[in-house]
N, C-alpha and C positions, 0 to 999 in steps of 0.2 A: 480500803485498799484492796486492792486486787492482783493474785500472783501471775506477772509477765512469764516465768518460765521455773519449773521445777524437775527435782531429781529426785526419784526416790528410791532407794535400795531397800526391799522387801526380803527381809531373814522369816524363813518360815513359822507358822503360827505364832506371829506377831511379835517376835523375839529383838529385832531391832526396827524403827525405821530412821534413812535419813533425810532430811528434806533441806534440800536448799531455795529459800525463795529469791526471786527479783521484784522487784516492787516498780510497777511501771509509773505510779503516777506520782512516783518520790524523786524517783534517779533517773536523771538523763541516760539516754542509749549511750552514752561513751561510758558511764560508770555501770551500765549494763555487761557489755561487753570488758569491762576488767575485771567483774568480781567472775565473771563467766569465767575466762582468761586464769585466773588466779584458781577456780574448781579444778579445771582441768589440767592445769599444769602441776598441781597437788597428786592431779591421777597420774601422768602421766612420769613422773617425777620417783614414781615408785621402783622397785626392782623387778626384772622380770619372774622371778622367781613369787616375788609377793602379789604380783596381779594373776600368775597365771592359779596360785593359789585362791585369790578371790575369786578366781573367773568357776574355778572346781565348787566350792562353794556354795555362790548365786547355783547354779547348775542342781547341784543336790537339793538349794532349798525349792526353787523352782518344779523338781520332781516331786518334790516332799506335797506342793500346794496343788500340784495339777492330781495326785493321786488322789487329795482331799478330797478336788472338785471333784472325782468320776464317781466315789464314793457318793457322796452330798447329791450328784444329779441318779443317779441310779436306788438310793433313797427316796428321790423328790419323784423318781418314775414310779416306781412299788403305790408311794402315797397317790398319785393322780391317780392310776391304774384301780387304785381300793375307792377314791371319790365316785369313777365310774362306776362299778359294779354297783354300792352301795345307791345310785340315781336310779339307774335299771331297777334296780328291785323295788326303788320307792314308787315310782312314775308306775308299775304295774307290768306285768309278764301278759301276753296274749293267754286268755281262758278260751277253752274247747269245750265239747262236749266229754271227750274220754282224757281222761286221766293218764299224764305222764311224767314223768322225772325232768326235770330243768337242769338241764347240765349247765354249770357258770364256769366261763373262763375268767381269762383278765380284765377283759372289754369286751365281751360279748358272750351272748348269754341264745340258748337253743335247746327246742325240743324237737329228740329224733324219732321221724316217723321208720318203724323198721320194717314194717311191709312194703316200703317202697327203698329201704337203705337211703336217706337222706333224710337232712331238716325238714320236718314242717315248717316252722320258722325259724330265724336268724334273729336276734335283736341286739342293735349293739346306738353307739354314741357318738357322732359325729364330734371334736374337739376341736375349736379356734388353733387348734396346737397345731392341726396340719399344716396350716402354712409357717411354722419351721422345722417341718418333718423333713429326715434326710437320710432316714434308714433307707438301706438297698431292697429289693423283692428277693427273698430269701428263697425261694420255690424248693423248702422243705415240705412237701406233701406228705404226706405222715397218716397213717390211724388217730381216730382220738380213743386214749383210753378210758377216758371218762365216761364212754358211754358201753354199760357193761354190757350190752349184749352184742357189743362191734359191729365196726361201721365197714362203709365202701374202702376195697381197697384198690392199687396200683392195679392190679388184675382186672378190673372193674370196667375199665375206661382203656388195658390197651398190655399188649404183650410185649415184652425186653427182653433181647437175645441178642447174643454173639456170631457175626459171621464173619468169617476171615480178620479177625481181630478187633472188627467195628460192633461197635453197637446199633443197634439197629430197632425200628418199632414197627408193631403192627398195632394201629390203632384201629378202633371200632366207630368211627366217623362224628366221636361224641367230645370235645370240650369237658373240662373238669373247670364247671363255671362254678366264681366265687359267689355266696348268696351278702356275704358282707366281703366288701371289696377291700385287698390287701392295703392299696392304697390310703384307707383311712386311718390305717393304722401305721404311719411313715412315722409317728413321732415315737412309736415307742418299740426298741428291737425285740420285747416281750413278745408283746399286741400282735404287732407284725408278724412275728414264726406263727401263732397260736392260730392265724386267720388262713392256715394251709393244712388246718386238720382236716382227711374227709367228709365230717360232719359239716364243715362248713362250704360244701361241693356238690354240684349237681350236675347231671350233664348236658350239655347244653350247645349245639349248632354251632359251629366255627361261625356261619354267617348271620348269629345271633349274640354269642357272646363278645365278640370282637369289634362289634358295630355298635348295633343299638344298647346291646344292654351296657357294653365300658361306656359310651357316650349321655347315658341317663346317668352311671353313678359318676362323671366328671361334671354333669349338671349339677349332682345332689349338694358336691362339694362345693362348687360357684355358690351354690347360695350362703355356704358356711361362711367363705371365704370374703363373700359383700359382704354380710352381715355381720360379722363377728358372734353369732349366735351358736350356742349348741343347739344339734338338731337329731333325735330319736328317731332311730329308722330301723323299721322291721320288715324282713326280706323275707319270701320262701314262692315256693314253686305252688301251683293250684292242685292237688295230689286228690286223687281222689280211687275207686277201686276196679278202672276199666283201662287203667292206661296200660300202653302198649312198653314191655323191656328190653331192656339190652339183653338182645338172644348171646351176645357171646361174653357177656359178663359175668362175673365170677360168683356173687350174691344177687345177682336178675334185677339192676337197678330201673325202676323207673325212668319211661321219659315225661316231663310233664308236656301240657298243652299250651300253658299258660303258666308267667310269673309276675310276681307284683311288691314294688315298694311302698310303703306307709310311710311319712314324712311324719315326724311333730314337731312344732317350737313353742314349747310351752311361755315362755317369755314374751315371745312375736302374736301370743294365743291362735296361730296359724295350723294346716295341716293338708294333708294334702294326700291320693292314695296315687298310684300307677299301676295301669294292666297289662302286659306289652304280651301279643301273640308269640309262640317260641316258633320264629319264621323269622325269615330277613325282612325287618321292618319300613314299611317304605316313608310312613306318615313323617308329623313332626311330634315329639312328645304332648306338644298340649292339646292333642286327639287322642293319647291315650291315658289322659288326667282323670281322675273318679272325684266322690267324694269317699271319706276312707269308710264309712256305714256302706257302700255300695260291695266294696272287697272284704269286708266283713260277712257280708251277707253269702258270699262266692266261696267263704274259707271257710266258715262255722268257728272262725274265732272273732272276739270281744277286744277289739285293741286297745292299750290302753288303759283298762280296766278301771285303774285307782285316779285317775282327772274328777277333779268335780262334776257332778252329774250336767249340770249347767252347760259349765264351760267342755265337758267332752262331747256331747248334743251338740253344743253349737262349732267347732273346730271340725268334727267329723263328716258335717252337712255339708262342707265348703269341698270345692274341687274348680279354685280360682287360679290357674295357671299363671296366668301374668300377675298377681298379685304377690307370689311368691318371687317369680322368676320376670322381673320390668320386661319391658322391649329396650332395644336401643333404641338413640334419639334419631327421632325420622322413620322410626318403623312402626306397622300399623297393627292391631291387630286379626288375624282373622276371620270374616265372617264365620259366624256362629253356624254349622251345615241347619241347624231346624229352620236360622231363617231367605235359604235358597229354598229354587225350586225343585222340582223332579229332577232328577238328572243332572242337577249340577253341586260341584260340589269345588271345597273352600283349597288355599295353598298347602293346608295341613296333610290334603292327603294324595297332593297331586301326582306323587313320584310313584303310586303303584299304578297311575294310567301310561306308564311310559309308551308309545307306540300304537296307544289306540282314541280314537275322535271322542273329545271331551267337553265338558263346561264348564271352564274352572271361573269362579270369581275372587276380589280381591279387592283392595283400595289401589292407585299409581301412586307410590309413593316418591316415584321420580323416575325421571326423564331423560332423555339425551339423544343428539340429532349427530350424527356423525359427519365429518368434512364430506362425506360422499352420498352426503343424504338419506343413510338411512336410521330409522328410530327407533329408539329402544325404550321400552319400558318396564317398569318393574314394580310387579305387585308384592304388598305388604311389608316387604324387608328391601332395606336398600343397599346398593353394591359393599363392598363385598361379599356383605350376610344375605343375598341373592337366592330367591329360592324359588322363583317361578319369575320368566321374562317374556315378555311381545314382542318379537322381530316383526318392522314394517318396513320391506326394503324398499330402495331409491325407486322402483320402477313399477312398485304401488303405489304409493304416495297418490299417484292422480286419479288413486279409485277411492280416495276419503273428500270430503266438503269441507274439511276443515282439518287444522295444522296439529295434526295428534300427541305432539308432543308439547303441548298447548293445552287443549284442549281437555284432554283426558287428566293431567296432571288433579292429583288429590282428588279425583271422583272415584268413586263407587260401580266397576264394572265385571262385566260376563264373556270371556272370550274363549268362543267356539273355533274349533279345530285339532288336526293331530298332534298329541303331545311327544315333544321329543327330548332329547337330553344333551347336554353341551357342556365337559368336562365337570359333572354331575351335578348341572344344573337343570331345571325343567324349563321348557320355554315351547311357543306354538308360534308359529309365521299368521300373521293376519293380512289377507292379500285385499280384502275388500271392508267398507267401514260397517255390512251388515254383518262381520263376526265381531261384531262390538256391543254389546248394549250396556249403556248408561245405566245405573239404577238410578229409580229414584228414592225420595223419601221416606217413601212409605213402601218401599220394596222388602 
């Protein structure tokens, strides 16, 4: 048997329950609808006095159970929060050459370089939990105390004053970039505040931190978010003893030249490193993929340190983009630049040629003829994921030998001319079929 319809009256910490069952595969729907009939008019039957007193009741016990819950989840966050930390430190801390103190938060974990006021690294835990994260961005930027020789502060990055009653700022042209991104921390209101200490801050280009670098760690998360996997990632700037400071900052912070993420999924035995110039980035990220031994080598740290020698050798050597991160269906990927020629180069890095005469190649990975003849084509990615296009208008056409949106479709080509850009897309007009060359084979 199976229950058609029930009632149950929840008295706090399990002190009453009542259940009315119907049994669908006993009783006809008309003896359904009597005993229903017969509940309800029991309820209803009562004095107003005696229900608005049940109704006070449910209420209290209802507060009593939900207080339990925030209790029991705020317990169950403390526990997740101590699983993380305790992962961190098993999986291994980046090794350096000199010797420093590891400051440990909740989730994430960092050593501060203080001749430059900022992390060397970041290392914190990506959580399957994000995706029911739904903490607000708390943009408490704070000191950390934890790091006793004090970190960057408010002054750092930008001066607060009163004028005719407004507040007002005078910034110093610099971002207070996250090195682990608040966002990974949505599921826990701890995590979250602790990922706005200036330890975990560096400065960093309006049209660096807003673009490409939030655009890599919404990538880092995609993969969490396919995957269902946890994913160790260790963030910091390339610090080294010639960089140029913040002249009007208040402890002379570094700027770096260069910052870079370390991927691991130990589960996936995958990995993966990233080096992004601190400049408005034009490429696409899998141009700026390493293997993580390569950014190792750029850091003077050992990532990872405790993986089996084996298996951290062979995860480290990888800097397999699309293996982490698929294509969509229908998209191709980009030729590898070692194997073009002189002078030409793949869709990865086409948007820094905006305005000047190029060689971009690519695969067509589709086509289309417009009511008014003219053709469009699109290498390696397909509309809307669009990221480099061939316009052949209606009144070229009769300078090709053949039907290009035909013809070209899924081959391997080279298209000369000036690159330009179309609601931030790249694209070059090809007036005649000699700015086309076919690869072949063996190209």
């Amino acid at each position: 048997m199976r229950p058609f319809f029930f009632i149950t009256f929840h008295q706090a910490k399990l002190k009453l329950t009542t259940v009315v069952y119907l049994y669908s595969m006993k009783l006809s729907s008309s003896v359904c609808c009597l005993l229903t009939l017969l509940f309800c008019t029991s309820v209803y039957s009562q004095s107003l006095q005696s229900l608005e007193g049940q109704k006070a009741k449910l209420n209290a016990d209802l507060k009593a159970v939900e207080s339990e819950k925030h209790d029991l989840d705020s317990t169950l966050e403390l526990v997740e929060l101590a699983i993380i930390n305790k992962k961190l430190n098993s999986i291994g801390y980046p090794k350096g050459k000199q010797k420093s103190t590891i400051i440990n938060h909740s989730a994430m974990s960092l050593q501060y370089a203080e001749d430059h006021e900022q992390a060397a690294w970041v290392m914190h835990l990506i959580s399957p939990k994000i995706a029911e994260g739904a903490e607000g961005r708390t943009n408490d930027f704070r000191p950390d105390t934890m790091v006793k020789s004090g970190t960057a502060v408010e002054t750092d990055y930008f001066l607060r004053y009163q004028e005719e009653g407004e507040i007002k700022y005078d910034g110093y042209g610099y971002d207070r970039g996250h090195l682990a991104p608040s966002a990974d921390f949505r599921w826990s209101k701890k995590a979250l505040s602790e990922s706005f200490f200036y330890s975990n801050m560096s400065p960093q280009l309006p049209e660096f931190n807003r673009e490409a670098w939030a655009e890599l760690e919404s990538l880092v998360r995609s993969y969490v978010l396919r995957t269902g996997n946890e994913l160790y990632v260790i963030t910091g700037p390339l610090l080294k003893a010639d960089l140029p400071k913040i002249s009007r900052s208040q402890n002379e912070l570094s700027i770096a030249e260069n910052f870079y993420k370390v991927l691991l999924d130990p589960k996936a035995k995958v990995g993966i490193g990233f080096l992004l110039p601190h400049q408005k980035c034009e490429a696409t990220f899998s141009a700026y993929a390493l293997p993580i031994d390569s950014i190792e080598a750029l850091s003077g740290f050992d990532f990872y340190p405790d993986l089996d020698s084996s298996l951290e050798m062979s995860i480290e050597s990888q800097a397999d983009f699309y293996h982490l991160f698929p294509l969509e269906k229908g998209d191709s990927e980009p030729i590898p630049l070692r194997q073009l020629g002189k002078n030409e180069f793949n869709t990865e890095v086409v948007n820094k040629f905006i305005g000047m005469e190029k060689t971009i190649c690519g695969t067509v990975v589709s086509t289309y003829k417009s009511s008014k003849g003219n053709v469009f084509l699109n290498l390696d990615k397909r509309f809307p994921r669009t990221v480099f296009s061939v316009n052949i208008w209606s009144s070229n056409i009769t300078n090709f030998s053949y039907s290009p949106e035909k013809f070209l479709e899924n081959k391997k080509v080279c298209v000369k001319g000036r690159i330009g850009s179309r609601e931030g897309v790249a694209n070059v007009s090809a007036e005649h079929e000699r700015q086309i060359r076919v690869l072949s084979a063996g190209d």
